[in-house]
Residue, then its C-alpha position, 0 to 999 in steps of 0.5 A: x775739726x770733727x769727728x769721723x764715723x766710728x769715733x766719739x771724740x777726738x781722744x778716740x780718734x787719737x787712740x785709734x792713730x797711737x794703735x795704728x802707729x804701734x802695729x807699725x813699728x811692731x814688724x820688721x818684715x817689709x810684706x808685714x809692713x805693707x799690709x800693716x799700712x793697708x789695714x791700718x789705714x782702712x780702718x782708721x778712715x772706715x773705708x770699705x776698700x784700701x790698697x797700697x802699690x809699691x812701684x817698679x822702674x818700669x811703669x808697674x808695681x813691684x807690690x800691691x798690697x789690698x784690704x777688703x777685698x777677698x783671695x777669691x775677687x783678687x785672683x778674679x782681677x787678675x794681674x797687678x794694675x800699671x801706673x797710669x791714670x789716677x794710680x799713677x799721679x799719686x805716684x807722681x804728685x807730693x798732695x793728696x788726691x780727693x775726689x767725690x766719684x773716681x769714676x768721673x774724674x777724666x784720668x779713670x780709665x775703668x777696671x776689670x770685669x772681676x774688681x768692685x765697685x768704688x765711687x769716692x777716693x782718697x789717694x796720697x803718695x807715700x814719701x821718703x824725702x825726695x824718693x817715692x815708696x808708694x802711693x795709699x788709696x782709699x775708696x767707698x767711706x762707710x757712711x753714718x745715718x745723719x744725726x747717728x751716734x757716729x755722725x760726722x757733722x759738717x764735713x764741707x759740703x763738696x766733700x759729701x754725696x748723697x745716699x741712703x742707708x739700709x733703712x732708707x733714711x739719709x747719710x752722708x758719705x765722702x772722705x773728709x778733711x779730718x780723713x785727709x789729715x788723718x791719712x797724711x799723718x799715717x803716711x808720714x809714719x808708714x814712710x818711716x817704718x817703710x825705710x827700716x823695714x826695706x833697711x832690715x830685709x837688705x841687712x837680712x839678705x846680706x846675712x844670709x848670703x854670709x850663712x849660705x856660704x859658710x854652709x855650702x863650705x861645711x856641704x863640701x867638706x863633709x861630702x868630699x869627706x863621705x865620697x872619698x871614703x866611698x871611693x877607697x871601699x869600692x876600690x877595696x870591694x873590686x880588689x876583694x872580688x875574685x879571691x874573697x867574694x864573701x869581703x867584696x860582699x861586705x865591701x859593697x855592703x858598706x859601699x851602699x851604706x856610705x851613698x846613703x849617708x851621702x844622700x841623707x847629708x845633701x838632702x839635709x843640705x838642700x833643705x836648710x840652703x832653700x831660702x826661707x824668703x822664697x817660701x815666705x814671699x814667693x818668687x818674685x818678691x825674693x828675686x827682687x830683693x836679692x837684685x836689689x842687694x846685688x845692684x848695691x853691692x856692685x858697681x854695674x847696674x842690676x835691674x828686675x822686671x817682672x810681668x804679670x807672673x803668678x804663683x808656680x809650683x815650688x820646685x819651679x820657683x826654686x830652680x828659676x831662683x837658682x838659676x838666676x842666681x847663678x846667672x847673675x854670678x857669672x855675668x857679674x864676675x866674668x862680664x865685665x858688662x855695666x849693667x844686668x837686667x834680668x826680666x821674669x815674664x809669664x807665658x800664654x801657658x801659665x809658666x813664666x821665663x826668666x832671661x838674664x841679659x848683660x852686655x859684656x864680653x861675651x864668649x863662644x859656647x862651644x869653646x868653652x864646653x870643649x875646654x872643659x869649663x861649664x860657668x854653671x851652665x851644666x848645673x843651670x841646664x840640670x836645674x831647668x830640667x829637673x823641673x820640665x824646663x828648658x834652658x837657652x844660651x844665646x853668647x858670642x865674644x863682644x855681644x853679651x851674654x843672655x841666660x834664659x830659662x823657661x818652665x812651663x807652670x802647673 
């Protein structure tokens, strides 16, 4: 076996591996994870191009995550990739993938105007046993003048194409034998750390699902506590009105006063309560963790799809989260429905619309609005506009429950 490019020997070669295994291990964020992999992988091989796609349960990819290429070419590409063609049969195959020039394989299918160019390939799925994680690509090996410093050797023949390099003179390309073992080992190793990271953002999840409540329970208190005593002062303050004006005054003084602590206390609250995942992986990423947590935690099956949604601006993401969650509450505790699936889409306009739908019970509306019972959805309508949104109840007694919410983007 010989060396790849930009490794003088085996022991290079080895201590390349060891550092790419260590970044690894060193995170236990599952993005972290992801792009650890990536980058990793790029530069073990020396690839100029290197992604690694998560798959969601209905033909997409729940992440993608790429290396070298830019902010300004990704967001050019435009929406993540569906499974089809060679994306999807490293998905659906255990070996690796190598190919000389993707683009004639009879499985390519081309790509957006805005993606780079990319000739030879080496792909391989990501596996934990049985399941799939992912699928690791890799494309356009950097390649070493012949007889360089950092030549590659015999590499097999099949496994090179011909080219030039800057100063005209003869290379070879191609990912090798040695790449493929190399890349096989790493994905072997990323499945590991994979597993322990998705491991640790569910045990993550369920904490502070537990702190949240815990906190809200304090909100509670400590706000009946201040609006309680905003009631008795502003009894007092009428009471004082007509025969001591000069304490009535005083009254609604510390009336002004109790309503701003008040305030202080809430907005303290809503900040330490807005999940930090949100800030951190956006909207998506967090809707579907907290689905996925869910749908282990009960017996009905919750499911999440999401299409071609981007970045909106924070409060939307907040409020879309909020009602979700609130939605995905009330149908797993009143339902009585097997399964929930909520879908997140995005609009022609650039906003997105979140439905949450169950197959339950069901139940009349207007009934319960005339009852005085709300399940949130006073709270949920609130939220919707609070952000230029609008929100939508379709429910009828034995014909399920569909919650859907729609902001219009920024």
């Amino acid at each position: 076996m010989t060396g790849s490019p930009g490794y003088s020997g085996p022991r290079s070669g080895l201590a390349a591996v060891s550092t790419a295994l260590l970044a690894m291990s060193r995170t236990l964020e599952v993005r972290d994870v992801l792009r650890t992999i990536v980058v990793s992988a790029r530069e073990l091989l020396d690839a100029e191009y290197a992604a690694l796609g998560v798959p969601d349960d209905h033909g997409g990819f729940a992440q993608f995550v790429v290396d070298g290429i830019s902010e300004e070419q990704w967001r050019a590409i435009g929406p993540l990739p569906r499974q089809h063609g060679i994306l999807a049969a490293m998905l659906h195959q255990e070996g690796p993938e190598r190919l000389a020039d993707v683009r004639e394989d009879p499985r390519f299918g081309g790509w957006p105007p805005a993606h780079p160019d990319m000739s030879d390939f080496l792909g391989l799925p990501v596996r934990d046993g049985e399941e799939t994680l992912g699928a690791l690509f890799l494309a356009n090996k950097r390649a070493a003048p012949v007889g360089g410093s950092g030549g590659t050797g015999d590499t097999g023949g099949t496994d090179e194409t011909g080219g030039t390099d800057e100063t005209g003179g003869a290379r070879a390309t191609g990912f090798t034998d040695e790449d493929e073992e190399l890349l096989s080992l790493l994905a072997q190793h990323a499945a590991m750390a994979l597993t322990n990271a998705r491991l640790y953002e569910r045990s993550r999840e369920l904490t502070i699902a537990e702190e949240r409540s815990r906190l809200a329970h304090e909100l509670h208190d400590a706000v009946s506590q201040k609006l309680f005593s905003l009631r008795l002062t502003a009894q007092a303050a009428a009471a004082l009105v007509d025969r001591d004006p000069a304490r009535a005054k005083g009254e609604l003084q510390q009336v002004a006063a109790l309503a701003a602590e008040a305030a202080d206390e809430l907005r303290a609250a809503v900040t330490e309560l807005r999940p930090a995942a949100l800030d951190e992986d956006g909207l998506v990423a967090t809707l579907r963790t907290h689905v996925h947590v869910l749908d282990r935690a009960h017996a009905a099956h919750v499911t999440f799809t999401c299409d071609g949604v981007r970045a909106l601006p924070a409060t939307q993401e907040e409020a879309l989260l909020r009602v979700a969650q609130e939605a995905l509450h009330n149908a797993l505790r009143h339902s009585g429905a097997d399964r929930v699936e909520v879908a997140l889409t995005r609009t022609p306009g650039g906003g997105a619309v979140l439905s949450v739908t169950d197959a339950g019970r069901g139940f009349d509306p207007l009934a319960v609005r005339s009852a005085g019972r709300h399940l949130g959805l006073v709270s949920m309508r609130d939220r919707a506009g609070g952000v230029g949104g609008r929100l939508d109840v379709h429910a009828a007694p034995g014909k399920g429950t569909t919650i859907e919410m729609e902001v219009p983007g920024g």
